[in-house]
FIVOKE-806124 format. One record per residue: x, y, z of N, C-alpha, C in turn; residue number from 1; residue in one letter. Coordinates in steps of 0.02 Angstrom, whole numbers. Atoms other than C-alpha are relative to their C-alpha. Example, Ala and Ser with C-alpha at 12.3 -4.5 7.8 and 13.67 -1.06 7.14 Angstrom:
<pts>
     nu     nv     nw    cau    cav    caw     cu     cv     cw   i aa
     45    -59      0    615   -225    390     45     60      0   1  a
    -42    -59     -3    684    -53    357    -39     55     37   2  s
</pts>
This chain:
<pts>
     nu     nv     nw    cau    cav    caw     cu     cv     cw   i aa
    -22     33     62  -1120   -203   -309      8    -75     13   1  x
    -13     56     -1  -1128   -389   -340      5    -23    -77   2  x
    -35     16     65  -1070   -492   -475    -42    -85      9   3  x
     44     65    -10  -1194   -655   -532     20    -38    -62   4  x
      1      8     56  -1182   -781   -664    -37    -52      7   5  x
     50     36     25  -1308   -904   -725     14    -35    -91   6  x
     -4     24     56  -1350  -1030   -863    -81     43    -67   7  x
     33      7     10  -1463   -972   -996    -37    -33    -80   8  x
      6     41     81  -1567  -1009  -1168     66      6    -56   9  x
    -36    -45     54  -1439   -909  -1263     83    -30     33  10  x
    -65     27    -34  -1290   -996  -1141     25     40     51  11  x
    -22     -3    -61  -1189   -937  -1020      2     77     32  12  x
      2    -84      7  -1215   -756   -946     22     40    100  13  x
    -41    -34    -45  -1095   -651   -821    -37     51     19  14  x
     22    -55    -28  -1164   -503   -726     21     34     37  15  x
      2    -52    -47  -1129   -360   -641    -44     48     21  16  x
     55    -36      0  -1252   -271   -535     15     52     40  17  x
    -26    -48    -41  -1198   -103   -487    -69     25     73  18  x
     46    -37    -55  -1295     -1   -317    -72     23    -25  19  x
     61    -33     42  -1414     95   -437    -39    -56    -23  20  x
     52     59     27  -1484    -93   -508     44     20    -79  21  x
    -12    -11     57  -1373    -40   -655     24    -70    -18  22  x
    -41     47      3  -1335   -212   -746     76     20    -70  23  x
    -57     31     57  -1159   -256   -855     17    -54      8  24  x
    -32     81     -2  -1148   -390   -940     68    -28    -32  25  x
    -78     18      7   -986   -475   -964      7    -27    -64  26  x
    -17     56     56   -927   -564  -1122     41    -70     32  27  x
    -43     92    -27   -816   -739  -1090     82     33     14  28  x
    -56    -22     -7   -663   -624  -1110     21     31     39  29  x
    -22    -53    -64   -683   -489   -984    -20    -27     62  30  x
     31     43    -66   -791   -630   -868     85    -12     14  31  x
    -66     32    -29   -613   -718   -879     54     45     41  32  x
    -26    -29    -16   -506   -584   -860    -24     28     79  33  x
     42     -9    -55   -621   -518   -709     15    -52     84  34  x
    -30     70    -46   -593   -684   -627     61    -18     35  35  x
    -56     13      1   -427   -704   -648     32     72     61  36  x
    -32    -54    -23   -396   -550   -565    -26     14    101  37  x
     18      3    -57   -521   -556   -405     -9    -73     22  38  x
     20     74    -46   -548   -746   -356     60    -23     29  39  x
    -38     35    -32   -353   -783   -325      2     82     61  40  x
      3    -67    -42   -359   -587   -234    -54    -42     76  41  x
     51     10    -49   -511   -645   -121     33    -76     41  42  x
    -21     49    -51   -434   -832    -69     64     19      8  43  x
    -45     -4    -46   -279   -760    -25    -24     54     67  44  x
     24    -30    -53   -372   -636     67    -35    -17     54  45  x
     39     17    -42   -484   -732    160     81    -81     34  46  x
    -35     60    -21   -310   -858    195    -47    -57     -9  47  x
     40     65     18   -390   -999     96     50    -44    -65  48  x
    -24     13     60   -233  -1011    -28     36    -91      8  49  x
    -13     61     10   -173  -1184     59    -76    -52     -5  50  x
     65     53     16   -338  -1253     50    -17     -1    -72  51  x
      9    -11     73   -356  -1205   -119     55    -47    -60  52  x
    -49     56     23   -194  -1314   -159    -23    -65    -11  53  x
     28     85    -33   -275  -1467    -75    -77     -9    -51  54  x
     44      6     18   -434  -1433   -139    -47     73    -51  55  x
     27    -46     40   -510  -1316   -261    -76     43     24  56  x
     76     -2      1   -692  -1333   -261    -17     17     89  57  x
     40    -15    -56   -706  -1334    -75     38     82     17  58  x
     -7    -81    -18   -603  -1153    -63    -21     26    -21  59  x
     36    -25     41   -718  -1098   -190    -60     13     34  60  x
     71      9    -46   -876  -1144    -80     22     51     33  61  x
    -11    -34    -89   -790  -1074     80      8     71    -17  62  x
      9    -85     13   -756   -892    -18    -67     10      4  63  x
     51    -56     28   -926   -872    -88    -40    -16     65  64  x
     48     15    -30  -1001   -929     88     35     71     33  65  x
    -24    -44    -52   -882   -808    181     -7     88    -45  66  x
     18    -73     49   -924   -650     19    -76    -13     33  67  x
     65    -34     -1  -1111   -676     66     -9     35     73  68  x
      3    -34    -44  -1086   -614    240     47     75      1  69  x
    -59    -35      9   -939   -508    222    -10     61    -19  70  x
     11    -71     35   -999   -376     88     73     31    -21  71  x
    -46    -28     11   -827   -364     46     35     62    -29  72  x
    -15    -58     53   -839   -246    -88    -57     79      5  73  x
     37    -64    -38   -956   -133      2     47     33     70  74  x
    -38    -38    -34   -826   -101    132     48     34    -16  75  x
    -64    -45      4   -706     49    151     32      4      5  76  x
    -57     23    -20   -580    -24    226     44    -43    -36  77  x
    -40     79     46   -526   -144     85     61     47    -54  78  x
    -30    -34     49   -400    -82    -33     31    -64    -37  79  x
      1     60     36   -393   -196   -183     69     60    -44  80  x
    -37    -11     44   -221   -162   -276     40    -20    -57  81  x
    -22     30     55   -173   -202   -450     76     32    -47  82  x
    -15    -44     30     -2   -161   -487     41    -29    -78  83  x
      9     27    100     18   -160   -696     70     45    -23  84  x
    -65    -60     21    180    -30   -722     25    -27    -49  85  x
    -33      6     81    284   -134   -843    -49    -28    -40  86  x
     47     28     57    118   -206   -941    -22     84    -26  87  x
     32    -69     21     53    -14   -935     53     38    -37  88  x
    -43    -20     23    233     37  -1003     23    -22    -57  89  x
    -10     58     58    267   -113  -1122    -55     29    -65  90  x
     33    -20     63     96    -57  -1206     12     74    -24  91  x
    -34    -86     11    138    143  -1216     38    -27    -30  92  x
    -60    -11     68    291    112  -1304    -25    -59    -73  93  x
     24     25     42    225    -31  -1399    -50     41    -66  94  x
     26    -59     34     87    108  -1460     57     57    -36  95  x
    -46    -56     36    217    229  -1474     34     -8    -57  96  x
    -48      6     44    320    147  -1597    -57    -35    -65  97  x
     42     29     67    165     83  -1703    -35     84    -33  98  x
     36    -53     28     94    276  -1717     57     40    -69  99  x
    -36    -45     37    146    371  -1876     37     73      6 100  x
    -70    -67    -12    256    538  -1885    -72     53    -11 101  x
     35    -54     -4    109    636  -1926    -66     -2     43 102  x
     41     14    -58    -26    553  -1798     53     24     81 103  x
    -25    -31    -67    118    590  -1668     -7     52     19 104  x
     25    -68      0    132    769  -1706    -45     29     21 105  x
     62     12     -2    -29    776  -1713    -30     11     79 106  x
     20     43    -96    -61    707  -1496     60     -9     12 107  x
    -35     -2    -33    120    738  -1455      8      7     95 108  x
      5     -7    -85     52    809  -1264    -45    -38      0 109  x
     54     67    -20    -76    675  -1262     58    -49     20 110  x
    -76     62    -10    102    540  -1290     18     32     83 111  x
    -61    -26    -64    174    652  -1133    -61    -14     59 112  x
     47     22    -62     11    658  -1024    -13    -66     19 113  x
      1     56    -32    -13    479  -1013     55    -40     -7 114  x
    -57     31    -20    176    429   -997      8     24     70 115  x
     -7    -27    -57    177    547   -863    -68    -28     63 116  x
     42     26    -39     21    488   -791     14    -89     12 117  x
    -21     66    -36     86    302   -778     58      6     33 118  x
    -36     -7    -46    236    358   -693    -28     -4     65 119  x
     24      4    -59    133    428   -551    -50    -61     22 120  x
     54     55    -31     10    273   -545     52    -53     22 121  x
    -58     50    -26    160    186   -519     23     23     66 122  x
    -22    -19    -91    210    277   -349    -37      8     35 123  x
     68     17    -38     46    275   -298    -22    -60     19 124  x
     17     45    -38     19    100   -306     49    -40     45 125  x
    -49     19    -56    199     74   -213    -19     32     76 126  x
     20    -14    -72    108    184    -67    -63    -49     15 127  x
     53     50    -10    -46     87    -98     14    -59     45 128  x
     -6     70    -29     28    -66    -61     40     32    101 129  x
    -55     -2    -66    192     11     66    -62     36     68 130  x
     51    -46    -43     28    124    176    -29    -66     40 131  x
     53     36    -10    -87    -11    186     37    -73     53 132  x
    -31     72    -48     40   -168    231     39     20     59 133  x
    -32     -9    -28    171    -88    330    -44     47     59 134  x
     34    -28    -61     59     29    436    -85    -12      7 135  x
     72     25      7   -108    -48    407    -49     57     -7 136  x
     62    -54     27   -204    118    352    -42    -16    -34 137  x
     60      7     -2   -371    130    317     15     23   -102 138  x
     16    -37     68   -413    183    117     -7     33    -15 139  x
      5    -89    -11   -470    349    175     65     13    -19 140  x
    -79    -30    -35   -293    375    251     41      6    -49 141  x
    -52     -1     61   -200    306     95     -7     50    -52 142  x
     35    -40     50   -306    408    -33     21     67     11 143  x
    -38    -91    -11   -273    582     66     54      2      3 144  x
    -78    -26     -1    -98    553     80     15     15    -74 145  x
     -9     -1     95    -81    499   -123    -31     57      4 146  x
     35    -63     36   -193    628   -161     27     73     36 147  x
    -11    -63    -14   -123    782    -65     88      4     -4 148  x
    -69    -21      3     71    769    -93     23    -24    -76 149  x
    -40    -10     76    175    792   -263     43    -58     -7 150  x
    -74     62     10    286    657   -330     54     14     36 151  x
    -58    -28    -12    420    749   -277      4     -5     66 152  x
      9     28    -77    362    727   -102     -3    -73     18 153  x
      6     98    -27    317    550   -103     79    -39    -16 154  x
    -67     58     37    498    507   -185     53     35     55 155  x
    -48    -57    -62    584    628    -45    -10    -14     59 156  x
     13     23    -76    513    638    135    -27    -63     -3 157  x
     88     79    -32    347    508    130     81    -56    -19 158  x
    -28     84      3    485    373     56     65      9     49 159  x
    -49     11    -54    627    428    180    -23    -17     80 160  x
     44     27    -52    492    406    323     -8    -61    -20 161  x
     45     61     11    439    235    257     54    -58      7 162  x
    -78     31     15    630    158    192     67     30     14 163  x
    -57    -32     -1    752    289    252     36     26    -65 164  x
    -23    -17     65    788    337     73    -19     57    -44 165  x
     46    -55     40    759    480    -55     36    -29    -60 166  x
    -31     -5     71    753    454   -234     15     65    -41 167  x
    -53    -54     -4    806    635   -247     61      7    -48 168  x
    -58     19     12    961    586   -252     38    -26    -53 169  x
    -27     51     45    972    466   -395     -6     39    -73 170  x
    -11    -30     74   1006    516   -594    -63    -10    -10 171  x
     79      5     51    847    460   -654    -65     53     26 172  x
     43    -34    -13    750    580   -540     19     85    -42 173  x
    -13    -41     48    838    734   -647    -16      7    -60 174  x
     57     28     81    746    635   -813    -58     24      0 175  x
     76     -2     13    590    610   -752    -31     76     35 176  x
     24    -72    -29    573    791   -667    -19     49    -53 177  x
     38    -46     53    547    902   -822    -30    -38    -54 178  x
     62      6     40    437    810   -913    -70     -5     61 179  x
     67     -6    -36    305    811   -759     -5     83      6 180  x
     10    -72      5    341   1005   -768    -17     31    -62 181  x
     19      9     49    318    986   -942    -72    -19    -24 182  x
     62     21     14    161    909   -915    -35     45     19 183  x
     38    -35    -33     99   1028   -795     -8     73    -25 184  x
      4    -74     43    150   1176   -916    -50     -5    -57 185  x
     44      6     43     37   1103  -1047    -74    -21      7 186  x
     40      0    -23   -102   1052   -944    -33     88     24 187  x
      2    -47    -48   -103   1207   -829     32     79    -44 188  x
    -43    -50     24    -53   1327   -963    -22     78     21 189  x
     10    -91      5    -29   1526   -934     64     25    -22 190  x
    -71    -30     31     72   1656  -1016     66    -32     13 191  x
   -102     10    -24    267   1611  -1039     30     29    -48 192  x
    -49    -21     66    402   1678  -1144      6    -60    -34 193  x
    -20     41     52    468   1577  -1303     21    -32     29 194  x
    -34     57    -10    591   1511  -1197    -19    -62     35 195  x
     55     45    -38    501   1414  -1086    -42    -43    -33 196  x
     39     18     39    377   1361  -1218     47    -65    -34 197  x
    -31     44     47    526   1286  -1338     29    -35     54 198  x
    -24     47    -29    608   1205  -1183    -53    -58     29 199  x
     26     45    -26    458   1105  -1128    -19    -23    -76 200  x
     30     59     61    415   1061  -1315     61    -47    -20 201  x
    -85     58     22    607    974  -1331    -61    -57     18 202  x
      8     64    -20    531    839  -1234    -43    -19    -32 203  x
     34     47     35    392    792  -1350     17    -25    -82 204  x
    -19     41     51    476    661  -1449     -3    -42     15 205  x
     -5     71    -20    484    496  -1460     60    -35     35 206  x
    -61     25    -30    653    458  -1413     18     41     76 207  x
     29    -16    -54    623    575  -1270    -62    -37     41 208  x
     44     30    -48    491    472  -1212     23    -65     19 209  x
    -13     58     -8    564    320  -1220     63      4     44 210  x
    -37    -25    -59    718    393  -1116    -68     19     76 211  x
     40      2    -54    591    430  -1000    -20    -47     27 212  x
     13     81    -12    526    269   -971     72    -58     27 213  x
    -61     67    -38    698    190   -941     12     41     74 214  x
     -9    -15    -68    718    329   -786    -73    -11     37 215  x
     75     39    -57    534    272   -727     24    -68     24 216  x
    -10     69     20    589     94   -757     51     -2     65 217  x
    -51     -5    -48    751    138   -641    -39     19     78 218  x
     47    -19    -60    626    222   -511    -21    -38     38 219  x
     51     68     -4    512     67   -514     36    -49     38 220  x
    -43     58    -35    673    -35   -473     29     25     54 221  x
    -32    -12    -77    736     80   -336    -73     -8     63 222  x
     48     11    -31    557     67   -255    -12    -62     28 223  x
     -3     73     -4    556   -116   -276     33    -26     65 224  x
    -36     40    -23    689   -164   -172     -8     34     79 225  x
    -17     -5    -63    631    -53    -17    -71    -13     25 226  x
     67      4    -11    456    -95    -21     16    -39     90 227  x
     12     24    -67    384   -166    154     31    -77     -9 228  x
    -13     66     13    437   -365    162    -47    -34      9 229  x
     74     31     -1    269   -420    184    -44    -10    -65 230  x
     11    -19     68    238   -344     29      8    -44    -70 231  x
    -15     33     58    339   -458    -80    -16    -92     24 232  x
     27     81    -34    276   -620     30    -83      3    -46 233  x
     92     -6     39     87   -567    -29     -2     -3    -68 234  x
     -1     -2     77    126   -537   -208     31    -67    -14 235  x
     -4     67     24    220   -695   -225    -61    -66      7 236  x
     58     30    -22     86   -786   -136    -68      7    -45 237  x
     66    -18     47    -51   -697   -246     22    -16    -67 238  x
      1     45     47     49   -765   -392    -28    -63    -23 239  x
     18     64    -10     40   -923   -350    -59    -22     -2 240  x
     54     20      3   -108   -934   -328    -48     12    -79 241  x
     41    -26     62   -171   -842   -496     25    -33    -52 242  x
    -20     57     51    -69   -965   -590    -25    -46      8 243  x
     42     66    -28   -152  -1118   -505    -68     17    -51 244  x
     56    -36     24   -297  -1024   -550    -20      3    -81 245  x
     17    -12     96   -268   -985   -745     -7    -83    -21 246  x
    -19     55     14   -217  -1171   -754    -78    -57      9 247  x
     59     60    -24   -363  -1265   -673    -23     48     61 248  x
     23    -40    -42   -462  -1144   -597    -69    -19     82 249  x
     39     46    -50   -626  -1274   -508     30    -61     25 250  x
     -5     80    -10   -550  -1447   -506     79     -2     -4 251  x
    -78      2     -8   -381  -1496   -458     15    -43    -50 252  x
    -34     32     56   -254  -1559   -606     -6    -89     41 253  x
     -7     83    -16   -264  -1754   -605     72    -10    -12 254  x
</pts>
């Protein structure tokens, strides 16, 4: 996969060229967005973010000289992480509170499957990051761990191995526990009695979901504060830089 852009008759034109020769082309909106998201990623990665202070244009050169050897995005070892939790939560409820009473009804376990599914992308990309910085694992390594243990594991042992801590323990993990059993009864359905049935449909409401979201929200912030400390050096750092970036992205402010 490489990513090209060029001038042409028609003006300015973004590319992506997947393995297969498949092209996509970009618009100005998703080029930007695109940008914004991997060019301050790549000069903090390649440690180019104080040169990039001093000088723009020449950390610009020195990435795309050090991407044409590199193959960055052909290696397996890279783990590029983006994490979005309160933008991915902000818009869910935002949606939630614009849908009508009879469109809810309607995709009530749709509302629950993807509240429940940004929960877990949220403790996934806290191993993402805590796997990768704190014990320097490979992408493989991170992937089979995320992928073969239950929330319930990763918020229990994996995070008392990592921070000495279980979120277990805390009120909000008693919230967010039956609606992922909730989820998994309506995904994964087989026979149940009534009761069972009417206790996992309580939770699809709106004001049930939005209680949900404040014990993710609580989760998010007990995670926060035990992450690796390297962790919150890189993300500030990769701020910084992606603001420089939105601001005057080639040429330094006069």
């Amino acid at each position: 996969m490489f990513y090209r852009e060029s001038f042409t008759k028609t003006g300015y034109r973004s590319v992506i060229m997947l393995d297969d020769e498949t092209e996509i082309v970009l618009d100005d909106e998703l080029r930007q967005s695109i940008l914004e998201k991997f060019v301050p990623w790549l000069i903090v990665h390649y440690e180019l973010d104080e040169l990039y202070k001093d000088n723009r244009m020449a950390a610009i050169e020195r990435m795309l000289e050090l991407l044409k050897t590199d193959k960055i995005f052909d290696r397996k070892d890279v783990i590029i992480i983006a994490t979005e939790y309160e933008k991915n939560r902000n818009d869910f409820l935002e949606f939630l509170s614009s849908v009508d009473d009879v469109n809810f009804e309607r995709n009530n376990e749709m509302f629950l499957f993807k509240a429940v599914s940004i929960f877990e992308t949220m403790v996934n990309e806290f191993y993402s990051e805590e796997l990768k910085f704190r014990y320097h694992f490979s992408l493989k390594k991170v992937n089979d761990i995320i992928s073969r243990l239950s929330a319930e594991e990763k918020l229990d042992w994996l995070l008392q191995i990592t921070s000495g801590d279980t979120y277990l323990d805390e009120p909000g993990w008693n919230k967010i526990k039956p609606f992922i059993r909730a989820r998994n009864f309506f995904i994964h359905y087989k026979p149940q009695d009534a009761n069972e049935h009417s206790r996992h449909s309580k939770l699809l409401t709106r004001d049930s979901l939005i209680e949900f979201f404040k014990a993710c929200t609580d989760c998010y912030d007990f995670l926060n504060v035990r992450k690796f400390e390297g962790i919150h050096e890189y993300n500030q750092l990769l701020s910084e830089v992606t603001e420089l970036f939105k601001v005057s992205p080639y040429q330094n402010p006069k």
